[in-house]
PDB file with SEQRES, HELIX, SHEET and CRYST1 records, atoms N, CA, C and O in Angstrom:
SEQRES   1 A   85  UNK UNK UNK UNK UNK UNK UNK UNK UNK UNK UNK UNK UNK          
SEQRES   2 A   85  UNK UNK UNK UNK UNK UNK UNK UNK UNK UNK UNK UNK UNK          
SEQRES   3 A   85  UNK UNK UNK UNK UNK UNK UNK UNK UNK UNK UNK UNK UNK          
SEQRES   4 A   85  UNK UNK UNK UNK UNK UNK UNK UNK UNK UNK UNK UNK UNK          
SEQRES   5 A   85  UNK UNK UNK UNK UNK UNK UNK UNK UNK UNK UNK UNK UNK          
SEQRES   6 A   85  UNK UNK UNK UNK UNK UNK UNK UNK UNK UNK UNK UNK UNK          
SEQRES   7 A   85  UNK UNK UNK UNK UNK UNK UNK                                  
HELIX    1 AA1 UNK A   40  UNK A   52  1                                  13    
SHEET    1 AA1 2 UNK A   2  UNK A   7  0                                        
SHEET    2 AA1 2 UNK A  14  UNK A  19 -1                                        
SHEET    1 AA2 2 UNK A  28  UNK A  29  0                                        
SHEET    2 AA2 2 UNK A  55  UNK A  56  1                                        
SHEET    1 AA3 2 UNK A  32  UNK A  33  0                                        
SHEET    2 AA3 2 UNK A  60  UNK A  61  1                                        
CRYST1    1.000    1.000    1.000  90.00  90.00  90.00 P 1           1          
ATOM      1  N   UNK A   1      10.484   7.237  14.926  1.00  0.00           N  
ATOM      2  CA  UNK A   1      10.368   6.573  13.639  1.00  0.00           C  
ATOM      3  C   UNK A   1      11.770   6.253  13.120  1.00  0.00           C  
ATOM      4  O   UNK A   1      12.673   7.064  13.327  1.00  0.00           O  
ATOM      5  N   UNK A   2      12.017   5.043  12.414  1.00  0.00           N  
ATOM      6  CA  UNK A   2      12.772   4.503  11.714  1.00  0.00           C  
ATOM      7  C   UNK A   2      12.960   4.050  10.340  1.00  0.00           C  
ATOM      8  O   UNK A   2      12.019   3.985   9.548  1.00  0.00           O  
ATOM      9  N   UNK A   3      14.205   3.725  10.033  1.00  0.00           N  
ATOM     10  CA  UNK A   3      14.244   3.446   8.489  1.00  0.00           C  
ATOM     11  C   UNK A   3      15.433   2.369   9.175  1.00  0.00           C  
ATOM     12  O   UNK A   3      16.397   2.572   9.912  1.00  0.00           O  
ATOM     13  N   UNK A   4      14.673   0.739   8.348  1.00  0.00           N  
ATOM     14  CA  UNK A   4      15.891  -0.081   8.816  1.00  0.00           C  
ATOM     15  C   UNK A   4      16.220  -1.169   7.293  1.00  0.00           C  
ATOM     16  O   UNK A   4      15.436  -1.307   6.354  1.00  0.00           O  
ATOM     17  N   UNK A   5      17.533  -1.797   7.427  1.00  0.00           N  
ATOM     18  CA  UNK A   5      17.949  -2.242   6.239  1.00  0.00           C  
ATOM     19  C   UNK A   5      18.575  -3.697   7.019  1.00  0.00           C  
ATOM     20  O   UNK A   5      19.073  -3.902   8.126  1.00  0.00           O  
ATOM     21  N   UNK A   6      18.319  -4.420   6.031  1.00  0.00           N  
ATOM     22  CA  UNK A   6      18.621  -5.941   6.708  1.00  0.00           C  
ATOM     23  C   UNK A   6      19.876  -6.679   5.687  1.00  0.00           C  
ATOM     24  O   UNK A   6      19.389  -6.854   4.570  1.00  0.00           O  
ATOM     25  N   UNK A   7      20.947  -7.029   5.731  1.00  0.00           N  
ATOM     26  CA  UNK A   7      21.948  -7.698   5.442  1.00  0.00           C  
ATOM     27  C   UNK A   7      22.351  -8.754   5.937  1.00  0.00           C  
ATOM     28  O   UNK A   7      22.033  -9.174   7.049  1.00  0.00           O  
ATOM     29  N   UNK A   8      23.154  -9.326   5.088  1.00  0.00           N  
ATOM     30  CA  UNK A   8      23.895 -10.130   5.496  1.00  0.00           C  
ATOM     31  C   UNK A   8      25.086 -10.593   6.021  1.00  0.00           C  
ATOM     32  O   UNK A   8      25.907 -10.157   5.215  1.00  0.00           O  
ATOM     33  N   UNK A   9      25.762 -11.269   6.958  1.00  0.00           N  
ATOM     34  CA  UNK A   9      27.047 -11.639   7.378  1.00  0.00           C  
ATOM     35  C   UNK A   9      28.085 -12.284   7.026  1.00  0.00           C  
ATOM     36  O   UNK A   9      27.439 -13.246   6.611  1.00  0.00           O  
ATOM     37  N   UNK A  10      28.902 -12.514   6.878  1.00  0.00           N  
ATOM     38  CA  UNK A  10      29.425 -13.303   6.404  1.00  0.00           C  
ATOM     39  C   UNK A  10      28.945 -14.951   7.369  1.00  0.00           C  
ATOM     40  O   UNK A  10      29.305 -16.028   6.892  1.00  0.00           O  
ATOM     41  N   UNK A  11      28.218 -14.907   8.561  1.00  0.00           N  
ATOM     42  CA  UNK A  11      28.133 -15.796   9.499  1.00  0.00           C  
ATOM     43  C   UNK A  11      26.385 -15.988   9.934  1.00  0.00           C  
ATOM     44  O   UNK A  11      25.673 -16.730  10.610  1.00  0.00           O  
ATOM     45  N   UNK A  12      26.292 -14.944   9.164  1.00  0.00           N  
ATOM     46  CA  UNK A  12      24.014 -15.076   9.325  1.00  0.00           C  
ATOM     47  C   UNK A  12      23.677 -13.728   8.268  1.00  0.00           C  
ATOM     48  O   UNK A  12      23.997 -13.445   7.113  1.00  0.00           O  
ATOM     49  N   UNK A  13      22.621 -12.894   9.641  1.00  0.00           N  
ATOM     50  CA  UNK A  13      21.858 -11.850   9.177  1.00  0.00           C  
ATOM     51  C   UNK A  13      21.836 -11.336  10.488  1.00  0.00           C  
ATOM     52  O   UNK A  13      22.048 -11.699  11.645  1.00  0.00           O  
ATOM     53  N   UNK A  14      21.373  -9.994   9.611  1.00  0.00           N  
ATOM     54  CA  UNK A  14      21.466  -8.842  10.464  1.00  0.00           C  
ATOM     55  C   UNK A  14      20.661  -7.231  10.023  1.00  0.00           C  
ATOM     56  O   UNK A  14      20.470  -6.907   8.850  1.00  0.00           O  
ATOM     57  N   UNK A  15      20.312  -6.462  11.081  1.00  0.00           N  
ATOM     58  CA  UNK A  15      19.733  -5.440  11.022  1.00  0.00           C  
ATOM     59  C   UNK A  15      19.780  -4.266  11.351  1.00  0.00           C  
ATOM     60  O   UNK A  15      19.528  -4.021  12.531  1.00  0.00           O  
ATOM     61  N   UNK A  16      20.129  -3.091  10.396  1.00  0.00           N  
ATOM     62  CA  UNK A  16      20.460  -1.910  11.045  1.00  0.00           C  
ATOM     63  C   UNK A  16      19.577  -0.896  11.102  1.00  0.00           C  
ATOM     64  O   UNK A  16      18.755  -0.905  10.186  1.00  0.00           O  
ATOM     65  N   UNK A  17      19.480   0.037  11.944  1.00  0.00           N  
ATOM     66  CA  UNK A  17      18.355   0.847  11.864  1.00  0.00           C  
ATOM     67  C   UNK A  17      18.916   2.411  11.859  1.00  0.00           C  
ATOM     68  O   UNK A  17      20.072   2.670  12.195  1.00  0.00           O  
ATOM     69  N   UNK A  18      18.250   3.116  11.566  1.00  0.00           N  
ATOM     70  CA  UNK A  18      18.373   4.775  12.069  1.00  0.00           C  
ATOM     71  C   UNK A  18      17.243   5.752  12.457  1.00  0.00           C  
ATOM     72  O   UNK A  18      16.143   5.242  12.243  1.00  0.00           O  
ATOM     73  N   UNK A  19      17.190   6.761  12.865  1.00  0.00           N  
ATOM     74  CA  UNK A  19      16.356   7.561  13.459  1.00  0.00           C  
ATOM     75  C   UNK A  19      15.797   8.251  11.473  1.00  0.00           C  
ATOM     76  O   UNK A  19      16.576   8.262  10.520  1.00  0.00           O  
ATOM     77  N   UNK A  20      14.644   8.613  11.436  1.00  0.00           N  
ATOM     78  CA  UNK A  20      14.611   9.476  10.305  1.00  0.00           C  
ATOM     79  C   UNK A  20      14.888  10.738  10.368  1.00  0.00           C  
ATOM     80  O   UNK A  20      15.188  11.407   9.380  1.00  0.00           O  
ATOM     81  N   UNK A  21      14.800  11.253  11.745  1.00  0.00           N  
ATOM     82  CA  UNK A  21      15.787  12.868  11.872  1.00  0.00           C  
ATOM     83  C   UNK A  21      16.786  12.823  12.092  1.00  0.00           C  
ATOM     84  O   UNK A  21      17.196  13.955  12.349  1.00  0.00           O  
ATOM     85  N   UNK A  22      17.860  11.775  12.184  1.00  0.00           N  
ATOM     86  CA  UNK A  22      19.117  11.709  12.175  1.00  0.00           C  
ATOM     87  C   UNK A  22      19.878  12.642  10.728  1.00  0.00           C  
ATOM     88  O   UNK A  22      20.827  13.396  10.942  1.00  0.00           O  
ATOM     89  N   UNK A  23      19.420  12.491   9.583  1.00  0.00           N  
ATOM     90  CA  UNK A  23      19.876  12.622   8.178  1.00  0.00           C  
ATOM     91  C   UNK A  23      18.518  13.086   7.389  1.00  0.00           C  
ATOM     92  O   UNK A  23      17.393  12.663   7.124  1.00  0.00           O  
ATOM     93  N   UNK A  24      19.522  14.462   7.146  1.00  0.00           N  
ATOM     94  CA  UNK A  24      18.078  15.484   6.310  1.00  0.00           C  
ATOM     95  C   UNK A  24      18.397  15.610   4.787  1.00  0.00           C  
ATOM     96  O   UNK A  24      19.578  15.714   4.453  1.00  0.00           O  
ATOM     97  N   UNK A  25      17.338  15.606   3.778  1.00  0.00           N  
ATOM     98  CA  UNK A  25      17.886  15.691   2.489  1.00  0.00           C  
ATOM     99  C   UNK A  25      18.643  16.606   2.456  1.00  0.00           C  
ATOM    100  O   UNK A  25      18.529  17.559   3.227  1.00  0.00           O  
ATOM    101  N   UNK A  26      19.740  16.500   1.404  1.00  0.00           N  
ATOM    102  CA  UNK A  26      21.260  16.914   0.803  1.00  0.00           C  
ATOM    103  C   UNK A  26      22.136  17.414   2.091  1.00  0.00           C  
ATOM    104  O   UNK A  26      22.782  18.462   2.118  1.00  0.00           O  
ATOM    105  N   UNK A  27      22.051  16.628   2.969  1.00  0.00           N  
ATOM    106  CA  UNK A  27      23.392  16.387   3.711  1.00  0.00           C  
ATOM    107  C   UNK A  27      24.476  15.155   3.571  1.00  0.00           C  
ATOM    108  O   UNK A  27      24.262  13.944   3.506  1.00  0.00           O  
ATOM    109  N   UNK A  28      26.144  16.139   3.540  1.00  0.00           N  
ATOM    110  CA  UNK A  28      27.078  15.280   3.040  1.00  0.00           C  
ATOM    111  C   UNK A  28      27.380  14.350   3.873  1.00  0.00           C  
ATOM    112  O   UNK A  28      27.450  14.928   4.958  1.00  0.00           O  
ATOM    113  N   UNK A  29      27.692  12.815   4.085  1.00  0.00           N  
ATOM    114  CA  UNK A  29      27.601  11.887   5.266  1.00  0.00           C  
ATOM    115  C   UNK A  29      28.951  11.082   4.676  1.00  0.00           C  
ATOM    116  O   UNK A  29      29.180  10.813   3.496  1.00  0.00           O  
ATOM    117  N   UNK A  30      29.708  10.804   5.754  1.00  0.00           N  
ATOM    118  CA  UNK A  30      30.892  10.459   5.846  1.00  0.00           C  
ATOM    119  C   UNK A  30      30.646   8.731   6.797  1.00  0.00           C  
ATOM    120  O   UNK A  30      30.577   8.686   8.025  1.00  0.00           O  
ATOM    121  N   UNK A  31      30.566   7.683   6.039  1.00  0.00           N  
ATOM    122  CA  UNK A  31      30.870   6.522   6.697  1.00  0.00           C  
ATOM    123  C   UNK A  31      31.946   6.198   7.593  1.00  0.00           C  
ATOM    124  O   UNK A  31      33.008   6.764   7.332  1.00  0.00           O  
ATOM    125  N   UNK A  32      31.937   5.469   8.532  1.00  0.00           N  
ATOM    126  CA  UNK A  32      32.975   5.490   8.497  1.00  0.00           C  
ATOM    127  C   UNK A  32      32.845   3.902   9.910  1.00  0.00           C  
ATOM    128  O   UNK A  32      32.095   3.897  10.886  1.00  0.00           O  
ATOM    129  N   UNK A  33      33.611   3.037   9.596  1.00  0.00           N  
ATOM    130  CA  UNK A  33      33.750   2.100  10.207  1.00  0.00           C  
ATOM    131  C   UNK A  33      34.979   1.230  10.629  1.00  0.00           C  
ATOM    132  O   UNK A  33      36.044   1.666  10.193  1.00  0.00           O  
ATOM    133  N   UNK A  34      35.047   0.306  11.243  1.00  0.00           N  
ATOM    134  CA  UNK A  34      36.211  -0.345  11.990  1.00  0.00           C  
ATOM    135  C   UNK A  34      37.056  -1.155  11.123  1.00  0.00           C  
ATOM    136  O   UNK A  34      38.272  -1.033  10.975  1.00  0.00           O  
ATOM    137  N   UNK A  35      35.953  -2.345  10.336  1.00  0.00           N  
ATOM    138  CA  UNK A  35      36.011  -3.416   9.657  1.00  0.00           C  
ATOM    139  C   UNK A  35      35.997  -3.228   8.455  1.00  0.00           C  
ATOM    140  O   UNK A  35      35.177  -2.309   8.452  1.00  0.00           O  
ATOM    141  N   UNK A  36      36.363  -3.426   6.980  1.00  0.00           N  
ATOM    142  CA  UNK A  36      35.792  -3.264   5.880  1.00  0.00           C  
ATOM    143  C   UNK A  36      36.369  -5.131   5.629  1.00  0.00           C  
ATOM    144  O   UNK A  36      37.541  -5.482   5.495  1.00  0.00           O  
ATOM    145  N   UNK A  37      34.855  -6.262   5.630  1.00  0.00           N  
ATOM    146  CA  UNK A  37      35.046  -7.428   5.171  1.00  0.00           C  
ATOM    147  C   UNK A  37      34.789  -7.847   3.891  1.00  0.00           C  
ATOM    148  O   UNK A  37      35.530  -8.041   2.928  1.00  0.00           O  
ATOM    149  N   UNK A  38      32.889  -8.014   4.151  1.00  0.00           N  
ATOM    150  CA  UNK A  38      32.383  -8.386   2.889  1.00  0.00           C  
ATOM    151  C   UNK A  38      31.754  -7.377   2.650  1.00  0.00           C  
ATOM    152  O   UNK A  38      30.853  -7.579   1.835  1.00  0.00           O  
ATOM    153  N   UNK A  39      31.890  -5.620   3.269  1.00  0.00           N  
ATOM    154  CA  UNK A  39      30.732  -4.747   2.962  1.00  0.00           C  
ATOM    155  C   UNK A  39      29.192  -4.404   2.762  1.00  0.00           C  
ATOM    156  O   UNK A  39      28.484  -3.542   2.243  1.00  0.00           O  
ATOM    157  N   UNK A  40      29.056  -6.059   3.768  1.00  0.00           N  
ATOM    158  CA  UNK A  40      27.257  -6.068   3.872  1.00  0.00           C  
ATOM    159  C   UNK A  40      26.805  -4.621   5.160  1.00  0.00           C  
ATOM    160  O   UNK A  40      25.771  -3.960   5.062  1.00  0.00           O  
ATOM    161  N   UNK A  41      27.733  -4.445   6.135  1.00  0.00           N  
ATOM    162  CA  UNK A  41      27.501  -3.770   6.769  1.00  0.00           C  
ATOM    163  C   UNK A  41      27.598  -2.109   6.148  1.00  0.00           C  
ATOM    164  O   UNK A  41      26.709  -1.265   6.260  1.00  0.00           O  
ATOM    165  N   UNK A  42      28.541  -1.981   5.674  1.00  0.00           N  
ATOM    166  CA  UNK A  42      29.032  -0.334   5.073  1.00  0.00           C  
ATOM    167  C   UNK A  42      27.796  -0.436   3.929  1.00  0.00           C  
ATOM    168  O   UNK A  42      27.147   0.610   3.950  1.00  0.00           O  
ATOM    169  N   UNK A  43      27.413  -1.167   3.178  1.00  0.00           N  
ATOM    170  CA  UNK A  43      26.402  -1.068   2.076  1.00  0.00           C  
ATOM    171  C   UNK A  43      24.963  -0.713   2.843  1.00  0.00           C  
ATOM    172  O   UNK A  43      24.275   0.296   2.685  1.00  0.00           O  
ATOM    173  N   UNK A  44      24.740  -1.757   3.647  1.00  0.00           N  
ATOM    174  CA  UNK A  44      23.476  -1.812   4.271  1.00  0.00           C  
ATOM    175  C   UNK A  44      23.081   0.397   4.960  1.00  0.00           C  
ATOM    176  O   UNK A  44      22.021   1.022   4.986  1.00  0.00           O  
ATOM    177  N   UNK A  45      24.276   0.753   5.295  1.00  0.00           N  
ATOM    178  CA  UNK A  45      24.561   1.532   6.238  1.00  0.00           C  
ATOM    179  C   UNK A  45      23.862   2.895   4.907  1.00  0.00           C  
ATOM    180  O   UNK A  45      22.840   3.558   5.085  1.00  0.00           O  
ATOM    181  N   UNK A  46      24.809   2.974   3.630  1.00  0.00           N  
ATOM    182  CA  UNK A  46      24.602   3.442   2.597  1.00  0.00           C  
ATOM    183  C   UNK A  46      23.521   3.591   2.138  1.00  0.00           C  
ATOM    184  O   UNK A  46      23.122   4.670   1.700  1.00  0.00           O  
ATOM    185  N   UNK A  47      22.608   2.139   2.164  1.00  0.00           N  
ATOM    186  CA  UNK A  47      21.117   2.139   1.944  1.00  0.00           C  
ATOM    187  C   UNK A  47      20.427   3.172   2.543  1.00  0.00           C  
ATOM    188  O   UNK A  47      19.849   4.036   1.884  1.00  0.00           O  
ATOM    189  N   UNK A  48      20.446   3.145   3.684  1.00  0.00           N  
ATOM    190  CA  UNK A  48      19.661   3.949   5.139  1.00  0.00           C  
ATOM    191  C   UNK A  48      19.557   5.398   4.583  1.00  0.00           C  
ATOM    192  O   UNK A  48      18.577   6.072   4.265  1.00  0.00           O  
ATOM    193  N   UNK A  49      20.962   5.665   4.570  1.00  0.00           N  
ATOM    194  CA  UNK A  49      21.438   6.971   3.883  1.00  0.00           C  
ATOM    195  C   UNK A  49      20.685   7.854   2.597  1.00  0.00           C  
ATOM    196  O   UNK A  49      20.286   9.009   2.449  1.00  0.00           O  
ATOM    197  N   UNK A  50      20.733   6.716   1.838  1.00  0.00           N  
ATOM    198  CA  UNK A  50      20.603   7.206   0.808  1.00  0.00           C  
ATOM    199  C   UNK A  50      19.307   7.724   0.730  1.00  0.00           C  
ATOM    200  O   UNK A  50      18.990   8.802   0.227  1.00  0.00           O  
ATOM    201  N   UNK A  51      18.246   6.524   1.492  1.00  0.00           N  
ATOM    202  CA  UNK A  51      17.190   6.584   1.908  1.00  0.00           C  
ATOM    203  C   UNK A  51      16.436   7.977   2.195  1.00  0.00           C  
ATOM    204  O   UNK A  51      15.468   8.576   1.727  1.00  0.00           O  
ATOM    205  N   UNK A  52      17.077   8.112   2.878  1.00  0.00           N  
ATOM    206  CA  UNK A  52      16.814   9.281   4.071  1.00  0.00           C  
ATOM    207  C   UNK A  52      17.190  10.778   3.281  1.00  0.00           C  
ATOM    208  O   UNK A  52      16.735  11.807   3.781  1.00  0.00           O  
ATOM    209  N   UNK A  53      17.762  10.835   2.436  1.00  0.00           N  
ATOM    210  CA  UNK A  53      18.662  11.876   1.580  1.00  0.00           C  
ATOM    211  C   UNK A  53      19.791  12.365   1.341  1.00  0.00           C  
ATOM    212  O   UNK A  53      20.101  13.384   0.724  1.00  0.00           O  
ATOM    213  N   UNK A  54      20.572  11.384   1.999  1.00  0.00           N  
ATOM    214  CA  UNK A  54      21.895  11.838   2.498  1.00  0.00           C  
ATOM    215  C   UNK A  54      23.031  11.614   1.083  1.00  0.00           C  
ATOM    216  O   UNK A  54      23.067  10.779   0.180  1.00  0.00           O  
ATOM    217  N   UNK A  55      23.686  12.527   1.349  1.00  0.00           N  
ATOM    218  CA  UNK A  55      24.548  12.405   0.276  1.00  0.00           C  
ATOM    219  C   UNK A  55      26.241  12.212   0.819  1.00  0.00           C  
ATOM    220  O   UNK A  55      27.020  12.945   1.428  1.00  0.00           O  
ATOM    221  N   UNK A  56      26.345  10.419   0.077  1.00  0.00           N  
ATOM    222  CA  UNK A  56      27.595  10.070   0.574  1.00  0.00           C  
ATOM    223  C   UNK A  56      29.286  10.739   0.505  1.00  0.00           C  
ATOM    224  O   UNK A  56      29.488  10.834  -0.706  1.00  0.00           O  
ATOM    225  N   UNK A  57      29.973  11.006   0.902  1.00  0.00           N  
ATOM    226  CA  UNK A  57      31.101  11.531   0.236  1.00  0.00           C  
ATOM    227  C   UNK A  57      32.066  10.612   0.603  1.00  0.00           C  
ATOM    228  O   UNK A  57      32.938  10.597  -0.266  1.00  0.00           O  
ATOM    229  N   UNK A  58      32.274   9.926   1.401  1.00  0.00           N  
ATOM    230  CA  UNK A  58      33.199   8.934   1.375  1.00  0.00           C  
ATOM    231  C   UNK A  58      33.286   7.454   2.478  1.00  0.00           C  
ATOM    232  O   UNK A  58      33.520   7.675   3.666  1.00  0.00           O  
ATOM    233  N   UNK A  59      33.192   6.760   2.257  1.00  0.00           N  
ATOM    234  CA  UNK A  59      33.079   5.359   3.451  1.00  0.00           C  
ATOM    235  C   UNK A  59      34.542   4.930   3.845  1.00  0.00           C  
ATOM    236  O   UNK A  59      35.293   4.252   3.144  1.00  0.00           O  
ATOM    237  N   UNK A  60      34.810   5.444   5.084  1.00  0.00           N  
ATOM    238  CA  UNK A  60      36.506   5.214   5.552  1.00  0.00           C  
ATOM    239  C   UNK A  60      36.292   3.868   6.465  1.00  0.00           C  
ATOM    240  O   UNK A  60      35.194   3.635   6.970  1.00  0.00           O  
ATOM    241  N   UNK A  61      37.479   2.952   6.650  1.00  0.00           N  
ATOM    242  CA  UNK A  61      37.649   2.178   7.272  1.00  0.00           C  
ATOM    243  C   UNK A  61      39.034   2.025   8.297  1.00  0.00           C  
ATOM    244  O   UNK A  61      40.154   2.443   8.003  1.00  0.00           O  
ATOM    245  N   UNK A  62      38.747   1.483   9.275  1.00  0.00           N  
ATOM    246  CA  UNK A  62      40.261   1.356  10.229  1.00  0.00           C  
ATOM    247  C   UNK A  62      41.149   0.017   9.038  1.00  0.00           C  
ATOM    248  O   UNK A  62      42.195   0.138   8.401  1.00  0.00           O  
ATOM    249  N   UNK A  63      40.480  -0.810   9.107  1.00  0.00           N  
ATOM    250  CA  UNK A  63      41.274  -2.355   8.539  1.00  0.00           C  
ATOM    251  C   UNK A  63      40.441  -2.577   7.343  1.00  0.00           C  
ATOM    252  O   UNK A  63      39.278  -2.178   7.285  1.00  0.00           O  
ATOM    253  N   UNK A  64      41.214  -3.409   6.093  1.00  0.00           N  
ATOM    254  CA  UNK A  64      40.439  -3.483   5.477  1.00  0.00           C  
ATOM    255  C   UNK A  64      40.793  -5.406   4.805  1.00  0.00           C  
ATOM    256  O   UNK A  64      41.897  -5.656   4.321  1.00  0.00           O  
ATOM    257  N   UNK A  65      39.920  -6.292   4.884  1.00  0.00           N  
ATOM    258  CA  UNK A  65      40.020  -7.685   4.664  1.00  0.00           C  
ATOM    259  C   UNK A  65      40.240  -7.539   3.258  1.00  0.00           C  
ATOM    260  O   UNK A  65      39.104  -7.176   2.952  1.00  0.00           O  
ATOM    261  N   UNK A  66      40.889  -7.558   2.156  1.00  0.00           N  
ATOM    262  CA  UNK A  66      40.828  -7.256   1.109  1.00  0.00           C  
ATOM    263  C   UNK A  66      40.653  -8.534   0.265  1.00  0.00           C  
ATOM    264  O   UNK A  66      40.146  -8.526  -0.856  1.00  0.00           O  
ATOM    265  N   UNK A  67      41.127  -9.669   0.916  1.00  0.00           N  
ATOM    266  CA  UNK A  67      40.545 -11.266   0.652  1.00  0.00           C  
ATOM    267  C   UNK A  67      39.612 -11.619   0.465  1.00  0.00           C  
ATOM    268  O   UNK A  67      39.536 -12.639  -0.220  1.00  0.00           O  
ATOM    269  N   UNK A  68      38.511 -11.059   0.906  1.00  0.00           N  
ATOM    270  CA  UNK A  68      36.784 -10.594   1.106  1.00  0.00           C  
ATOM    271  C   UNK A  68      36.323  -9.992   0.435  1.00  0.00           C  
ATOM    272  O   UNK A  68      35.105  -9.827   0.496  1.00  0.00           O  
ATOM    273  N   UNK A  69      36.989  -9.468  -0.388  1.00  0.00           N  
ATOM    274  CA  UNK A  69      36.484  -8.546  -1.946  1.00  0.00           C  
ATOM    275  C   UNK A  69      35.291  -7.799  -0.830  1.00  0.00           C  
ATOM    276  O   UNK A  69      34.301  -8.507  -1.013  1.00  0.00           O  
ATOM    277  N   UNK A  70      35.009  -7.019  -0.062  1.00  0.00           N  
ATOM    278  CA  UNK A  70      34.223  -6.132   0.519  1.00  0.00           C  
ATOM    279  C   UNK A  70      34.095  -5.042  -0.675  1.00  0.00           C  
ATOM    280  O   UNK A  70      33.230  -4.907  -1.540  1.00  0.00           O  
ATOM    281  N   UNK A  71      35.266  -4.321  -0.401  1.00  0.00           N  
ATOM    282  CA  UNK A  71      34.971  -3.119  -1.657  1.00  0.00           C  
ATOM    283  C   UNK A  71      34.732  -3.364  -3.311  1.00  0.00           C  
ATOM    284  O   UNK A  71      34.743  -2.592  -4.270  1.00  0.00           O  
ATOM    285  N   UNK A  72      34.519  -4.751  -3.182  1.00  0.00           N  
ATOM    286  CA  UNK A  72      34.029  -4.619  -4.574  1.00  0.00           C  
ATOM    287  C   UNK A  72      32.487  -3.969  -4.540  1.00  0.00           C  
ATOM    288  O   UNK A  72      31.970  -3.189  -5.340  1.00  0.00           O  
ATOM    289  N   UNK A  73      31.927  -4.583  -3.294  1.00  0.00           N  
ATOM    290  CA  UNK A  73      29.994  -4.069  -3.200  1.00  0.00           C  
ATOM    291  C   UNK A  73      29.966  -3.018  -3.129  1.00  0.00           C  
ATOM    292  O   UNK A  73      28.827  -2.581  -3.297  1.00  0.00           O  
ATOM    293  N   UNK A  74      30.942  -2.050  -2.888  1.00  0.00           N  
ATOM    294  CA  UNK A  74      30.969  -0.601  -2.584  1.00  0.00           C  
ATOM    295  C   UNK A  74      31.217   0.143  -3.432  1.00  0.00           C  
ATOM    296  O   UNK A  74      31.215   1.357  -3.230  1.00  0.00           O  
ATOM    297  N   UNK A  75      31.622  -0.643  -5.138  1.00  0.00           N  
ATOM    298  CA  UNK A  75      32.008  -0.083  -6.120  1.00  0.00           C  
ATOM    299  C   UNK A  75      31.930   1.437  -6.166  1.00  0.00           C  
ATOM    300  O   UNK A  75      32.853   2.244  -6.276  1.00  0.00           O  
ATOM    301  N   UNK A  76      30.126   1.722  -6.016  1.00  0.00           N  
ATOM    302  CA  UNK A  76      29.738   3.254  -6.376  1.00  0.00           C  
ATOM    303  C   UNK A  76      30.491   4.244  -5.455  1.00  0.00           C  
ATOM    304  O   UNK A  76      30.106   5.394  -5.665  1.00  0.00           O  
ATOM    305  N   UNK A  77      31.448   4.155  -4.497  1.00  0.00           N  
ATOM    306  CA  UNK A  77      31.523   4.976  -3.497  1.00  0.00           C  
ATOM    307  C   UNK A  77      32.833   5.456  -3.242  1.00  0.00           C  
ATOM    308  O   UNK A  77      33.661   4.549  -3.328  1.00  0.00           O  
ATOM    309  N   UNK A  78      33.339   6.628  -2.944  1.00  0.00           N  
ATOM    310  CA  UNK A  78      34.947   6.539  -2.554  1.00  0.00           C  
ATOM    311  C   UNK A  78      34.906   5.404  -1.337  1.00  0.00           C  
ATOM    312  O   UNK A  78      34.040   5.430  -0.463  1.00  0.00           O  
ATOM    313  N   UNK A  79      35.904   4.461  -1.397  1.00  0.00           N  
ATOM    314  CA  UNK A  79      36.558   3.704  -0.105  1.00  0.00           C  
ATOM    315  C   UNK A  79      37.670   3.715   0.263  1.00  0.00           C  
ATOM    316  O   UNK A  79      38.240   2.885  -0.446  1.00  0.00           O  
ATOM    317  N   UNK A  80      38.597   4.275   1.161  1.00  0.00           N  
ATOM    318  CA  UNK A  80      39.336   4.106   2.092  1.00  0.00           C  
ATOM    319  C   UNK A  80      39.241   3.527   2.966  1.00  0.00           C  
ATOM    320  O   UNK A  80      38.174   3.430   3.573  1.00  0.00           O  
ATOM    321  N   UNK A  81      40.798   2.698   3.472  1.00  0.00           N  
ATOM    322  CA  UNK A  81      41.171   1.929   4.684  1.00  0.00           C  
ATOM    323  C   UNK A  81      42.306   2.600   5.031  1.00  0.00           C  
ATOM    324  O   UNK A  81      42.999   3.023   4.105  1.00  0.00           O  
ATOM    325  N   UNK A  82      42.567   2.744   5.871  1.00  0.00           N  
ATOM    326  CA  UNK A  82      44.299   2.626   6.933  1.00  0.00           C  
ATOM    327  C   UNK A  82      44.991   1.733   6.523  1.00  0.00           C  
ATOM    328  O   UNK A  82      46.021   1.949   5.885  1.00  0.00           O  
ATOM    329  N   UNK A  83      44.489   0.387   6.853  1.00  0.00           N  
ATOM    330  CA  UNK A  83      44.922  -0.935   6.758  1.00  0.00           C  
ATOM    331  C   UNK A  83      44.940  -1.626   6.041  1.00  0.00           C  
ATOM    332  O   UNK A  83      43.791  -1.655   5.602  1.00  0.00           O  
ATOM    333  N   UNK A  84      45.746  -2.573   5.337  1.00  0.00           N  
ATOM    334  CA  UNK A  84      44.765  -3.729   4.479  1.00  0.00           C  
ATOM    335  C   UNK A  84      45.362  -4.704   4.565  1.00  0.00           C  
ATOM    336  O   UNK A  84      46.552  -4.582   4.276  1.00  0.00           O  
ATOM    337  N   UNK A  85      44.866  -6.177   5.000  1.00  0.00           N  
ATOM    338  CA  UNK A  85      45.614  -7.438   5.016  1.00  0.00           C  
ATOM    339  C   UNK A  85      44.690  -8.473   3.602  1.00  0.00           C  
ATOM    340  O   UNK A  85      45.061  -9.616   3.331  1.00  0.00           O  
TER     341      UNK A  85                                                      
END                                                                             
């Protein structure tokens, strides 16, 4: 069984899924991804999460597009990058 969340791209759509025993209520979950663009992906990801019971503590990124206002969609959340162009 699954829990899936559908977003958008900056270039289409798209769909992410997770296991429902992956993430048990009040566990702390640490994002963490490559890209931070437009944050359809890190949000979508959040959804799942939240879904499921998980409790976020922070969404890290390698690079972060900051031209792309990404972390603005992420307002509610700590965000970190490494990078930022």
């Amino acid at each position: 069984k699954t829990v899936s969340c559908s977003y958008d791209l900056e270039y289409g759509k798209a769909v992410l899924e997770i296991h429902k025993s992956s993430i048990h209520s009040g566990e702390k979950i640490l994002i963490v991804d490559d890209v931070l663009a437009t944050g359809g992906t890190a949000l979508a990801t959040a959804k799942m999460v939240e879904k499921l019971g998980g409790e976020i503590i922070d969404i890290a990124f390698l690079i972060e597009l900051g031209f792309l206002k990404g972390r603005d969609r992420l307002k509610k959340y700590n965000v970190y990058s490494l990078v930022q162009y």
